[in-house]
C-alpha positions as CSV (number, residue, x, y, z in Angstrom):
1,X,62.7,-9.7,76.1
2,X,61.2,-7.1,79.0
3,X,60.2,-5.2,76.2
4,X,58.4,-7.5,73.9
5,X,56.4,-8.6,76.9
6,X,55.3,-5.2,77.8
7,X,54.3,-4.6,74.3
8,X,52.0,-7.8,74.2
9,X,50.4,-6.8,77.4
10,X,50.0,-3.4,76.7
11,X,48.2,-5.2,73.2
12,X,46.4,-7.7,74.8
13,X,44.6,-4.5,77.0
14,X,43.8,-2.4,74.4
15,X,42.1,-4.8,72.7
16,X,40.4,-6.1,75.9
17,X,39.1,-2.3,76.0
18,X,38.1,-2.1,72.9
19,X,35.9,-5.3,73.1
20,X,34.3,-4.2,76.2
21,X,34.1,-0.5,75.1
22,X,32.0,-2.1,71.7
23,X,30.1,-4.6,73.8
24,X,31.9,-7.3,72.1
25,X,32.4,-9.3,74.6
26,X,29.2,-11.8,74.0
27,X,30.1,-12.1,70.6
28,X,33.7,-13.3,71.9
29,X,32.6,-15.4,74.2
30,X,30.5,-17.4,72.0
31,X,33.6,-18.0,70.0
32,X,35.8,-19.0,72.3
33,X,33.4,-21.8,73.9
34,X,32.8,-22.9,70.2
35,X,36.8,-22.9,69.6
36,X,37.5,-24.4,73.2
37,X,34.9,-27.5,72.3
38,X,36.6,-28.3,69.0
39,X,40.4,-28.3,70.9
40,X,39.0,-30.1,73.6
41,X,36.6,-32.7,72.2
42,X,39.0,-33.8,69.1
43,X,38.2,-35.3,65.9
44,X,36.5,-37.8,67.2
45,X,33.8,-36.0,68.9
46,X,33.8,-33.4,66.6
47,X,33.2,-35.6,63.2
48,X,29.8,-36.0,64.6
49,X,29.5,-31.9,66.3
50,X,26.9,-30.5,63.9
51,X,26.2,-27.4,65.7
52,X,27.7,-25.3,68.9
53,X,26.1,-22.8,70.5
54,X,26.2,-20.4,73.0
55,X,23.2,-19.0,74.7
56,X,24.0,-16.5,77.8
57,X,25.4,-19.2,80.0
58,X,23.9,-22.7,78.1
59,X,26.1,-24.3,75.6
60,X,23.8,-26.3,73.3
61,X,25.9,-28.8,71.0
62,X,23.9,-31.0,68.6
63,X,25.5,-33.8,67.7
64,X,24.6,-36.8,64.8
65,X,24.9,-39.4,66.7
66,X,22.6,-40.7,70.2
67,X,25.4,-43.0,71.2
68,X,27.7,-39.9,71.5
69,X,25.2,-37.9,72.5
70,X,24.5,-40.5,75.5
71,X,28.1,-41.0,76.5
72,X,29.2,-37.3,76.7
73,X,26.2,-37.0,79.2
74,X,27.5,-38.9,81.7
75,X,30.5,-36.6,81.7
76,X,28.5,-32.8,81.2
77,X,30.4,-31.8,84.5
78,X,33.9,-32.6,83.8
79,X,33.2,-31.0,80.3
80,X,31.7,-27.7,81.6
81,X,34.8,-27.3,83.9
82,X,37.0,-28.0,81.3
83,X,35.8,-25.5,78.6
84,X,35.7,-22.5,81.6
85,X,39.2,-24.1,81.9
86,X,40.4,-23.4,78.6
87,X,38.5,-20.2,78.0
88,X,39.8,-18.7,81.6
89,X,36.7,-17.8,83.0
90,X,33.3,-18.9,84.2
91,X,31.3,-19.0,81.3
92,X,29.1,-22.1,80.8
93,X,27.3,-23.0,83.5
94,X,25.3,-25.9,81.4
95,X,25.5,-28.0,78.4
96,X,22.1,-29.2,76.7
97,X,23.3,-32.5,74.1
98,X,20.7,-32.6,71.0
């Protein structure tokens, strides 16, 4: 089991490298907060998600409907901490609902 671990680690930091050596790492993280809003938000959230996007440290998420749109806002903090949460580091720092 030691071994298998070890091997996934070793993995895990080559690839790390490789995405920082490539300067990869913004095109990463723009996937990862557009992956970690779809796991977190659900279907019902995301049936109305038209668009995510990540803009150095702005998340802009356009959404279809103003009711959604209105409620999520009241929440934009809890959401925030929970996407850095789920992607393991600090990287939206705001959220701009459209």
């Amino acid at each position: 089991m030691a071994r298998q671990d070890n091997e996934n680690t070793s993995m895990k930091n080559a690839l790390s490298a490789f995405i920082q050596k490539n300067k990869l790492e913004k095109g990463m993280d723009k996937v990862d907060a557009r992956e970690a809003w779809v796991r977190l938000m659900g279907n019902g959230v995301n049936n109305y998600t038209t668009e995510i996007e990540l803009r150095f440290d702005t998340l802009y998420v356009s959404l279809s409907s103003s009711v959604l749109r209105e409620e999520l806002s009241l929440g934009k903090s809890k959401i925030i901490r929970m996407i850095n949460e789920e992607i393991g580091k600090e990287l939206v720092k705001k959220i701009i609902l459209r």
